[in-house]
C-alpha positions as CSV (number, residue, x, y, z in Angstrom):
1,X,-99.7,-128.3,13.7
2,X,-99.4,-128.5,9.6
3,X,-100.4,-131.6,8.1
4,X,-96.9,-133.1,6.6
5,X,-96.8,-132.6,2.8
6,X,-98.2,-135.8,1.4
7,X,-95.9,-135.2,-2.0
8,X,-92.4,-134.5,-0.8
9,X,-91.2,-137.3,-0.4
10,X,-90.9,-137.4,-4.8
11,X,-88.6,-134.3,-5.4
12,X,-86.1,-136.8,-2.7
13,X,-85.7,-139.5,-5.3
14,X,-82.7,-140.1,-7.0
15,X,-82.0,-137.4,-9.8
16,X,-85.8,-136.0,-9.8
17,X,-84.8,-133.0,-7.8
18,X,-82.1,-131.7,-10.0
19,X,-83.8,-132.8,-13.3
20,X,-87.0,-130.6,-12.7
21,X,-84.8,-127.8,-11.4
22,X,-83.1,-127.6,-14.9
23,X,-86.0,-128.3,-17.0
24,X,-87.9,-125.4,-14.9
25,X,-84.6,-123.0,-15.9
26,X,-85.0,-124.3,-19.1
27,X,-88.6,-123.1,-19.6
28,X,-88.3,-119.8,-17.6
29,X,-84.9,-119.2,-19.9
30,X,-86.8,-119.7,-23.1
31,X,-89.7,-117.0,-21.8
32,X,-87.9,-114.5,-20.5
33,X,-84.9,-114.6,-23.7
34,X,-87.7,-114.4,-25.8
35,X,-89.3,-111.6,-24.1
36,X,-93.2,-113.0,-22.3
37,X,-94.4,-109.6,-21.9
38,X,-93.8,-109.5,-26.0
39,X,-95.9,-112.7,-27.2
40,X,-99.0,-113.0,-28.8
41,X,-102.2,-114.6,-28.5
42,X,-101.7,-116.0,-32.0
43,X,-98.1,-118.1,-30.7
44,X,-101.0,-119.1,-27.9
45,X,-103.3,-120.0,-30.1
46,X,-100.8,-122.0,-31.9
47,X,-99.5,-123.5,-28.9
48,X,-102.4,-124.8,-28.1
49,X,-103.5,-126.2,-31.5
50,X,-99.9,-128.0,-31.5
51,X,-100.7,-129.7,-28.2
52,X,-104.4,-130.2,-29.4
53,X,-103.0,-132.4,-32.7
54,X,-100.1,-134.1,-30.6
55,X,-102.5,-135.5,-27.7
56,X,-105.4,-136.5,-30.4
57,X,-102.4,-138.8,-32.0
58,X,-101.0,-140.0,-29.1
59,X,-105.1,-140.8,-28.2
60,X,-105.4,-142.8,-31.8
61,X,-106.3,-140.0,-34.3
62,X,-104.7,-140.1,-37.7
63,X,-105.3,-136.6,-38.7
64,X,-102.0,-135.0,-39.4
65,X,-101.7,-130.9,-38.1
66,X,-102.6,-129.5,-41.2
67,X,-105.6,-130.9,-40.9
68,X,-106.2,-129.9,-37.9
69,X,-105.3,-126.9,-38.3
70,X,-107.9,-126.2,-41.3
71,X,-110.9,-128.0,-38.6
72,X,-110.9,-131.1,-41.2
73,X,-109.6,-133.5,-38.2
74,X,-110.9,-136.7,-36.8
75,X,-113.8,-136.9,-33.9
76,X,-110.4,-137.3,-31.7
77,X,-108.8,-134.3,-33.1
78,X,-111.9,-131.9,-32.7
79,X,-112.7,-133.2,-29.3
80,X,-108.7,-132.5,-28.5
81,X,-109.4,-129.0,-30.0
82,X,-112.4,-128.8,-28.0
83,X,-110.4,-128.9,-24.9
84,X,-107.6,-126.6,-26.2
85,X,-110.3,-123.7,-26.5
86,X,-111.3,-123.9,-22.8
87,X,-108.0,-124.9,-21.4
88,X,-107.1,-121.1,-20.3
89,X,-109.9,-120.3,-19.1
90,X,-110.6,-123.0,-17.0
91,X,-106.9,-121.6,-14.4
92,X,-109.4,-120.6,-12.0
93,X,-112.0,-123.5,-11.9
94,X,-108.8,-125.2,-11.2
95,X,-107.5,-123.2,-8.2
96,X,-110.6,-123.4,-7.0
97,X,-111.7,-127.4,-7.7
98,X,-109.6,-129.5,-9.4
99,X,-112.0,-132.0,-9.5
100,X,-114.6,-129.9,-11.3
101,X,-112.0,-129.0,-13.7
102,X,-111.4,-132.2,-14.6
103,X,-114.5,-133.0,-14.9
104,X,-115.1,-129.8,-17.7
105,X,-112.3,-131.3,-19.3
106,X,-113.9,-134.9,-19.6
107,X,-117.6,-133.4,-20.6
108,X,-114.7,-131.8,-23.8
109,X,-113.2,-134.6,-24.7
110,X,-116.9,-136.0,-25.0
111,X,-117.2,-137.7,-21.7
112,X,-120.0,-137.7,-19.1
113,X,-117.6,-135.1,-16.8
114,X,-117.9,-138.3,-14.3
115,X,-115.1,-140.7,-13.0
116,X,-115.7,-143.9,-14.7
117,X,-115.9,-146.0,-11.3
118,X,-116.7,-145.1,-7.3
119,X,-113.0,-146.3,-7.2
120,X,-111.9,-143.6,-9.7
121,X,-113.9,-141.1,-8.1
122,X,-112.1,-142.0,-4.5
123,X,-108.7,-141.9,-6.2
124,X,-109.0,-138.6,-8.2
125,X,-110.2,-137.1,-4.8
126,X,-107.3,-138.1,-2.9
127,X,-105.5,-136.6,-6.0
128,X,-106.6,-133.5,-5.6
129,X,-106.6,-133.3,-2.2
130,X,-102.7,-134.0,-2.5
131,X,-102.2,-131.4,-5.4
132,X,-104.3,-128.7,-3.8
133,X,-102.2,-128.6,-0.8
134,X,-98.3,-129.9,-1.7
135,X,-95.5,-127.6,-2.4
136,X,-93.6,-129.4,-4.6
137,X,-92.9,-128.2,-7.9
138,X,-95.6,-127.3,-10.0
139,X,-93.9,-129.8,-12.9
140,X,-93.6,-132.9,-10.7
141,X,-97.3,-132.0,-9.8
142,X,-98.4,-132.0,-13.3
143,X,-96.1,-135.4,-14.3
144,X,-98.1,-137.1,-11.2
145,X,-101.6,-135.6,-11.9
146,X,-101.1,-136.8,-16.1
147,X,-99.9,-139.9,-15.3
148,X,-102.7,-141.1,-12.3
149,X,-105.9,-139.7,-14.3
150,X,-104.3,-141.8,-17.3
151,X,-103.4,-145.5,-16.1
152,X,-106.3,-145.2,-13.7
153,X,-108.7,-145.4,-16.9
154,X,-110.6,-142.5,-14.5
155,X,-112.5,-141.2,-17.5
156,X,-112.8,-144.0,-19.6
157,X,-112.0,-143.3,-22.8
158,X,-111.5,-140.0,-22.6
159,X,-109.1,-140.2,-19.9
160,X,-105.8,-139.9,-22.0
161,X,-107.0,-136.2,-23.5
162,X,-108.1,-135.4,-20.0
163,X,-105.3,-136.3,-18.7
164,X,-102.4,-134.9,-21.0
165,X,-104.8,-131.3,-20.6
166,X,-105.2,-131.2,-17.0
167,X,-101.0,-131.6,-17.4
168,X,-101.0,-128.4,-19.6
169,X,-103.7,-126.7,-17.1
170,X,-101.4,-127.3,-14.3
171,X,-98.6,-125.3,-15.5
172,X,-100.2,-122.6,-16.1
173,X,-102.7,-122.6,-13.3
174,X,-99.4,-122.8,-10.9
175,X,-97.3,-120.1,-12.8
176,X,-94.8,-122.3,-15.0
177,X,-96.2,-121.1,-18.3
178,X,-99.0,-118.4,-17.6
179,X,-99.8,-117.8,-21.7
180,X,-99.5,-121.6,-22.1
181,X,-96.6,-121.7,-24.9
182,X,-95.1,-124.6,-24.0
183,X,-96.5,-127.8,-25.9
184,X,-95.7,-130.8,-23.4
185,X,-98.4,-133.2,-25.5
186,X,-95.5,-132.6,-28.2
187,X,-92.6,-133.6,-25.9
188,X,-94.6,-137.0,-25.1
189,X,-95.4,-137.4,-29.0
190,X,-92.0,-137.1,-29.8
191,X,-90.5,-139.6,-27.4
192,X,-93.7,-141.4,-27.4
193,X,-92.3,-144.8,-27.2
194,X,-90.7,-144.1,-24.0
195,X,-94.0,-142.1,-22.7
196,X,-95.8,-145.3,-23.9
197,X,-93.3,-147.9,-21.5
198,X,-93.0,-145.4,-18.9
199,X,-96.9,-144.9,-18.4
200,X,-96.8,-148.6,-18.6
201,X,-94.5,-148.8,-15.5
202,X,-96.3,-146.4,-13.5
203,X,-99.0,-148.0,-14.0
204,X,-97.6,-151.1,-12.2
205,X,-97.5,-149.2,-8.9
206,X,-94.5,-150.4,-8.2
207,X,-91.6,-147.6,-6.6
208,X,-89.6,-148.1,-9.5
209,X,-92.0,-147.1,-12.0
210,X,-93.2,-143.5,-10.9
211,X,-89.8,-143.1,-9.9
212,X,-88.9,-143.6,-13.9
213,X,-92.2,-141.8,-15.2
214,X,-91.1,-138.6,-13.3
215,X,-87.5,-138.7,-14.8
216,X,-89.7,-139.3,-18.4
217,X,-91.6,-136.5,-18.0
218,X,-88.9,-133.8,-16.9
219,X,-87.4,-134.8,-20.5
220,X,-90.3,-134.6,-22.1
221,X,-91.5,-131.3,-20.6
222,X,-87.5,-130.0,-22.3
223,X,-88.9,-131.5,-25.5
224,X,-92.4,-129.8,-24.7
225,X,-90.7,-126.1,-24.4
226,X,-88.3,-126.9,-27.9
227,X,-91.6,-127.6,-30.1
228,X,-93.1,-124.0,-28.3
229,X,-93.7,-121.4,-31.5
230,X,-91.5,-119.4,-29.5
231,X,-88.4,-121.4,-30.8
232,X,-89.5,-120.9,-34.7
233,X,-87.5,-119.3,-36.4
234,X,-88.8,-116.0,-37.6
């Protein structure tokens, strides 16, 4: 008999379902109108770089993108630019152990590639178990995966860049945005104070609070795919 899918039960609650199904249209409308088969590894590149700067600020640095972009940023900002450089390449460490992905990400960002605690090592396990397996869509997978490995502190201080890249890593590992153009770490910067008081509430483990984080994150992902180069205007 197959093991139930630990994860379904999110896509059931209220309004979760039918905001990821339009965010996911959204996203696939934007690639295909804009021709996939057609981009370049410079609007990855840039991509990347975008959601390198946005998750450094949202992590404390002050270096603006310009900066960035000329490799004159803060010790956050290179470290997020660290882990922008490896994110593609680390798809099939993560297919084939999310939890060693994570940790290349952490070692990145300047960690020791370790959970912080036994506790943090137990949970991300369970995490991965539950991602490896479920069905659900590969967007509420990445809003659960961001927003666990963040308010469970299970990097340390690192955990914020680790977390906001294994979001991006996800949706390309699982096929939502395979030449990673989509810049989610700028959908969160932009509405940051709601992905500030909705990390909050998730972090209270209470029903109510994941239930609002995953309605957060399917705007955010909208605002992630409208700060894509693919939407400059040439």
């Amino acid at each position: 008999m197959l093991e139930p899918d630990r994860l379904a039960w999110l896509v059931s609650l209220e309004g979760v379902g039918s905001a990821y199904a339009a965010t996911r249209d959204g996203i696939d409308a934007m690639l295909r109108d804009r021709g996939l088969r057609r981009t370049s590894a410079e609007q990855t590149g840039e991509a990347l770089l975008r959601g390198a700067h946005a998750s450094a600020a949202l992590a404390g640095s002050s270096s603006t993108l310009a900066q960035v972009r000329e490799g004159l940023g803060d010790e956050v900002a290179n470290a997020s630019v660290r882990i922008s450089a490896e994110v593609l390449g680390l798809t099939p460490v993560f297919q084939r152990s999310p939890l060693q992905a994570l940790a290349r990400l952490d070692v990145l960002a300047g960690g020791t590639g370790r959970p912080a605690t036994d506790l943090a090592a137990q949970r991300l396990q369970g995490l991965a178990d539950a991602v490896t397996t479920t069905k659900i869509p590969a967007l509420v997978v990445a809003a659960l995966v961001h927003a666990d490995v963040l308010t469970t502190h299970a990097f340390a201080d690192t955990s914020g860049l680790v977390a906001r890249a294994a979001e991006r890593l996800i949706l390309i590992a699982r096929g939502v945005d395979p030449a990673s153009l989509v810049v989610p770490e700028a959908g969160h910067l932009a509405l940051r104070p709601e992905y500030e008081s909705n990390l909050a509430a998730y972090a209270t483990s209470r029903p109510e609070g994941l239930h609002a984080w995953l309605l957060y994150a399917a705007e955010a992902y909208t605002a992630g795919a409208e700060a894509s180069p693919l939407r400059d205007r040439t």
